[in-house]
C-alpha positions in Angstrom: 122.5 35.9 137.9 120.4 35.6 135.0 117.8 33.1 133.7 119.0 30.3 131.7 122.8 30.8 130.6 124.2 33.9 132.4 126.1 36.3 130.3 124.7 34.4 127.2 124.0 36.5 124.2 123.0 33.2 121.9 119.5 33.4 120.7 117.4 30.3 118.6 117.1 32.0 115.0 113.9 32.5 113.3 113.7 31.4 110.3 111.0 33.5 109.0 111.4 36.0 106.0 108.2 37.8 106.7 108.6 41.5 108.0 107.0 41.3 111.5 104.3 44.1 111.7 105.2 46.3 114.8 102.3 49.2 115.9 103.7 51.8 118.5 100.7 53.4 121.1 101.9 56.5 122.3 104.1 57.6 119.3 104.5 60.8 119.8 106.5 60.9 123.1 110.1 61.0 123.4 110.6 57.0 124.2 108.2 56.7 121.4 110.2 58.4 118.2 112.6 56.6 119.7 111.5 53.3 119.1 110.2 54.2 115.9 113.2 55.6 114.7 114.7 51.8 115.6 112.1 49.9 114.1 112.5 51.8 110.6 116.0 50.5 110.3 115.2 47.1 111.2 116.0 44.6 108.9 112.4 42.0 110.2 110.2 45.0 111.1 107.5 46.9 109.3 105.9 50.0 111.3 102.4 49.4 110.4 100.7 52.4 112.9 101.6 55.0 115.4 99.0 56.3 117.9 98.6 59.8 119.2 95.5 61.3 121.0 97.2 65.0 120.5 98.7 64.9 117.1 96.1 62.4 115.0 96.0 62.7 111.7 99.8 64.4 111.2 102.5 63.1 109.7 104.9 61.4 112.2 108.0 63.6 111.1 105.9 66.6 112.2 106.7 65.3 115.0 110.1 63.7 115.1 111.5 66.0 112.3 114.7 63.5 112.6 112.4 60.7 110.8 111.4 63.3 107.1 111.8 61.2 104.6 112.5 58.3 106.5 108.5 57.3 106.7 105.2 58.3 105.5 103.1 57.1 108.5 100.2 59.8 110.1 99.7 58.7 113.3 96.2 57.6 114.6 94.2 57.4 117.6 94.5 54.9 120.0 90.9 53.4 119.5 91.4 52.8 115.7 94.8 50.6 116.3 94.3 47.5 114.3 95.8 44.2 115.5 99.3 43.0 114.5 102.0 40.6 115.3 103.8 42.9 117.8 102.8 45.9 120.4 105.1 48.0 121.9 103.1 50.6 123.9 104.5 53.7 125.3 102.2 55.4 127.0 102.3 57.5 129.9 102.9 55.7 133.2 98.8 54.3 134.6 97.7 54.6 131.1 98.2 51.1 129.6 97.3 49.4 132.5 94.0 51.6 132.4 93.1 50.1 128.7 93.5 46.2 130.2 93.2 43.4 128.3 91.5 45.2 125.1 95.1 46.5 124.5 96.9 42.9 125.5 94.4 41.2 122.8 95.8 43.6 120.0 99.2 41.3 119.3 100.3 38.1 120.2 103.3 39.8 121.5 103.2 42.9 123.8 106.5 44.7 125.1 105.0 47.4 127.5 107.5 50.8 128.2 106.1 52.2 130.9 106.0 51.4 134.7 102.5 49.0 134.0 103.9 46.2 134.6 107.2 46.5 136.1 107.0 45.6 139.9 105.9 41.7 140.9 103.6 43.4 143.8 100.5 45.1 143.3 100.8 46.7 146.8 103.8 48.5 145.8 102.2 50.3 143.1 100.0 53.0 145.5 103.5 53.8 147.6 105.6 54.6 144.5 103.3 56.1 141.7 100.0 57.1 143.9 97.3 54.8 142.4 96.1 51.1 142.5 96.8 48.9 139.8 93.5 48.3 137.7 94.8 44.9 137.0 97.3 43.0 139.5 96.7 39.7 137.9 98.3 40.2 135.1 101.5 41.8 137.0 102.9 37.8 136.8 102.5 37.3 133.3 105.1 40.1 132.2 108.4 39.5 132.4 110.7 42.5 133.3 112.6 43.5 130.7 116.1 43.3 131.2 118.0 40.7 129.3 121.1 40.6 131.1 119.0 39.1 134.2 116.0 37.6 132.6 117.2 36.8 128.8 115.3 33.0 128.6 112.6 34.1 130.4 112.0 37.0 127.6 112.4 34.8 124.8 109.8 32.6 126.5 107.3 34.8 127.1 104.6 37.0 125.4 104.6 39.9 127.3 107.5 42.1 128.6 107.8 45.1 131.1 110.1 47.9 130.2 112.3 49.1 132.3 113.1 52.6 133.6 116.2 54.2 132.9 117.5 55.1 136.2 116.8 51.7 137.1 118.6 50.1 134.5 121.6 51.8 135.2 122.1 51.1 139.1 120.5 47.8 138.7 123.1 46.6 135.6 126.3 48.6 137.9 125.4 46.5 141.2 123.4 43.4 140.0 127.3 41.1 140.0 128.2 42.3 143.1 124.6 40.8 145.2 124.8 38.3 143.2 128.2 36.8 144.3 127.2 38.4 147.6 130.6 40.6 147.6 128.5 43.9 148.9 126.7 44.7 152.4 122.7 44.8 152.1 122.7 48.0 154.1 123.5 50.9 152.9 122.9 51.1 148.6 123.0 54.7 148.4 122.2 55.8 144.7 122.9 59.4 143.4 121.0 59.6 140.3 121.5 62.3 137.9 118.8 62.8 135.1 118.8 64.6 131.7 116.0 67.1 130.4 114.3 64.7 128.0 113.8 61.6 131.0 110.8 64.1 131.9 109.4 63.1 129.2 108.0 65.1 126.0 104.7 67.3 128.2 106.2 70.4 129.1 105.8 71.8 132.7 107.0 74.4 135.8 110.1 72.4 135.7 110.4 71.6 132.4 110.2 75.5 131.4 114.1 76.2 129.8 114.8 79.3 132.2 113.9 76.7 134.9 115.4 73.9 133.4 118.9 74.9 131.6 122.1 75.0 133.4 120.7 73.4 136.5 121.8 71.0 139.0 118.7 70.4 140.8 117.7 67.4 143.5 114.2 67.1 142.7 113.6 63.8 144.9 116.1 63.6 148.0 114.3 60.5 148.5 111.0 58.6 147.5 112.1 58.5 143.7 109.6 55.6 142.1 112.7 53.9 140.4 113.6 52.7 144.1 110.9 49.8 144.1 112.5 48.4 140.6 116.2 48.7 141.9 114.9 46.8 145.0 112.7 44.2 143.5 115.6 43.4 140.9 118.7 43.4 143.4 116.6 40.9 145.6 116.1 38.4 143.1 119.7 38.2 142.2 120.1 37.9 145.8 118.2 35.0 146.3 115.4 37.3 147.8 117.3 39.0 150.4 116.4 42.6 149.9 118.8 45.5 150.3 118.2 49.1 151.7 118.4 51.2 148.8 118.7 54.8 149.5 118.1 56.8 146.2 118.4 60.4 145.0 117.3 61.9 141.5 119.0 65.2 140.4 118.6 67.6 137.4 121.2 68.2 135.5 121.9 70.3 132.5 121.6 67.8 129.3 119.1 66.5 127.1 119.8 62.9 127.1 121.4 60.3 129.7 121.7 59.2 133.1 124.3 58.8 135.4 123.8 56.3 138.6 126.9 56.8 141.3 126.7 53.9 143.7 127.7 54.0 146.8 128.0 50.1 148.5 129.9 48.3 151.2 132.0 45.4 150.7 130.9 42.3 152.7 134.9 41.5 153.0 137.6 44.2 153.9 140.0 41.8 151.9 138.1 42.6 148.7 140.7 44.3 146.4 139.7 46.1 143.2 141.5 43.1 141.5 138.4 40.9 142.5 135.8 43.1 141.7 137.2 43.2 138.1 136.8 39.4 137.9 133.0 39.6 139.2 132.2 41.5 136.6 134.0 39.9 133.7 132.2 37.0 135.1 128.5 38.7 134.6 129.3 40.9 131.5 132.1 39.5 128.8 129.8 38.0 126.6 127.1 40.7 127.0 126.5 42.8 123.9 125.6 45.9 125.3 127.5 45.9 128.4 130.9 48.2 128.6 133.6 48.4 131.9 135.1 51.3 131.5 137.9 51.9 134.1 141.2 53.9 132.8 144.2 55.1 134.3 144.4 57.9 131.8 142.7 60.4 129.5 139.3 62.5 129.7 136.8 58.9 129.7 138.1 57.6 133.1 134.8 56.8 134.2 131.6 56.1 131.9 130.2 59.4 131.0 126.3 59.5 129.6 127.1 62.1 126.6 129.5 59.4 124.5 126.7 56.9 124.7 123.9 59.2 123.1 121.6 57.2 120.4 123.5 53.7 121.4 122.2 50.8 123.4 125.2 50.5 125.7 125.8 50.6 129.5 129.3 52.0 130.9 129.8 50.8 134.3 132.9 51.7 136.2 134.5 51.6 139.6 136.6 52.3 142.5 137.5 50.9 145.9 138.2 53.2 148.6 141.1 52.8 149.7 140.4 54.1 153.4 137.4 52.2 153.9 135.3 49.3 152.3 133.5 51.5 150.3 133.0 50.6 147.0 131.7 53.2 144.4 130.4 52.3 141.4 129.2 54.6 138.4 127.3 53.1 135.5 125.7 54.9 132.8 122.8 54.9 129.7 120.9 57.0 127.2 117.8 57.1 129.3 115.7 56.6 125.8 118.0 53.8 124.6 118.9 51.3 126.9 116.8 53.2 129.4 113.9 52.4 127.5 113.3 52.2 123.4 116.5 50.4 122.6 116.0 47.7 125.4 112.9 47.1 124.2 114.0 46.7 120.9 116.6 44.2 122.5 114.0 42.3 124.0 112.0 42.1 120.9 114.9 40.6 119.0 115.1 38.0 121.7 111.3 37.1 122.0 111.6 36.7 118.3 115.1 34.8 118.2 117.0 37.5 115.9 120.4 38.5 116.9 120.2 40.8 120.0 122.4 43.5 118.3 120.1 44.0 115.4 119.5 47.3 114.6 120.8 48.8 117.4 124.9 48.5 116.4 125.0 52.4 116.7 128.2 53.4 118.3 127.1 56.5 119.7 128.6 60.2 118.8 131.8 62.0 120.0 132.3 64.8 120.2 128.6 65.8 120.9 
């Protein structure tokens, strides 16, 4: 399943006692203060800017009142970012791509958050997010982001593609399964189920709270952009066979996390739950952010998105129907941790051959 060692968390080490100077473009979103509330508590990292068109010249924690007294940085505007040793950009979906390779030159090492640089074809890009890619020769040279499927190739490369958070989820719940070829191509049907703050930080219609709060809304029966990613991803664990996948995005009421409920057929009626366990023991044991959560007993019987606010894990769980070969499987993230700052900050620690855990051993909250 993945590239190199699958399952393998071990990284080279860097010996280097240097901080590595890290500039954020597009600090002031939610992904952003995310990140940069990571990178403050890394051991090897020193936040040297923060861009923001909007909020230039204000203190960051004006901002991210989370970080007062945590930093003294005033963010900056994108055309006076200086180069460093690493970029992360989190911009707004078609705006880093927009900037090219005046942005790419900034750092030696770029990990790029938004959907840039995520899918392998350029042709894909006007179906799913309405414009043409101002640069499809580049999309080969990024890497995408996951480490439990591509962990050699990121600490190989230079540049790395984010992933998105809905994504991350369904693709980490059913990558073992196409991978030992234990599910059916077609159907995938994906229920996804979205908190507030996956909008993003711009406020909107939608976004309004007497619109928003206490809502269970399917905004996207079908069409939802995260599709091309779950797609692209399940077919090269597949060997390039490419599944149906069949995805809905819903609403609900809460700030953070995302819930993917995965509905898939098993290639073998035979296939008991006992064998499904094994595949993923298989893919996961040795993976650091990766959870099966399964109980008999109790309130946590499946994974639920609220216990894993501020941490870096993924819950996935599952059942096999026991009157037909369906297999359902739910996994769960924070959408701005493992859904997008903290897996970038995983990939960073692998491009740079730290311990994958490093600053990012929060547990999470409960009650929250």
């Amino acid at each position: 399943m993945s590239q190199g060692v699958p399952g393998s968390n071990s990284v080279k080490t860097n010996l280097s006692t240097a901080p590595l100077g890290v500039s954020i473009l597009g600090g002031s979103g939610y992904a952003g203060g995310e990140l940069l509330r990571l990178l403050l508590g890394h051991p090897h990292v020193e936040v040297v800017q923060v861009t923001s068109r909007r909020y230039a010249g204000k203190y960051v924690h004006m901002v991210h009142p989370n970080l007062r007294r945590r930093t003294a940085l005033q963010f900056v505007p994108l055309e006076e970012v200086k180069p460093c040793d690493l970029l992360f950009m989190a911009l707004p979906h078609g705006e880093s791509s927009k900037h090219g390779e005046r942005l790419l030159q900034l750092a030696p090492r770029v990990i790029d958050l938004s959907a840039d640089y995520r899918l392998r074809d350029a042709s894909e890009y006007p179906k799913w997010y309405g414009w043409d890619h101002p640069a499809p020769g580049v999309l080969d040279k990024f890497v995408y982001g996951l480490p439990e499927l591509h962990r050699s190739s990121i600490a190989a490369s230079c540049w790395v593609a984010g992933t998105g958070c809905l994504a991350t989820a369904a693709i980490l719940g059913l990558a073992p399964l196409f991978a030992e070829g234990l599910v059916r191509l077609d159907p995938v049907v994906i229920e996804g189920k979205f908190g507030s703050s996956a909008g993003g930080a711009e406020p909107s219609a939608s976004s309004h709270h007497p619109e928003r709060a206490s809502v269970i809304r399917t905004y996207e029966a079908v069409g939802h952009r995260h599709t091309a990613e779950i797609t692209q991803e399940l077919s090269y664990v597949n060997g390039g066979k490419t599944p149906q996948v069949h995805l809905t995005a819903t609403a609900v009421d809460a700030v953070r996390g995302v819930q993917a409920c995965c509905h898939v057929f098993l290639a073998e009626p035979s296939t008991t739950e006992q064998d499904v366990w094994k595949v993923y023991r298989r893919a996961y044991a040795q993976e650091p952010f990766v959870r099966i959560v399964k109980e008999r007993h109790g309130v946590h019987r499946m994974p639920d998105p609220k216990v894993l606010s501020g941490s870096n894990y993924c819950d996935i769980g599952f059942a096999r129907d026991p009157y037909s070969d369906r297999l359902v499987v739910i996994s769960a993230v924070d959408n701005l941790m493992k859904g997008s700052a903290g897996n970038g900050v995983q990939a960073m620690n692998i491009m740079m051959g730290w311990p994958e855990d490093q600053g990012l051993d929060f547990a999470g909250l409960h009650p929250c």
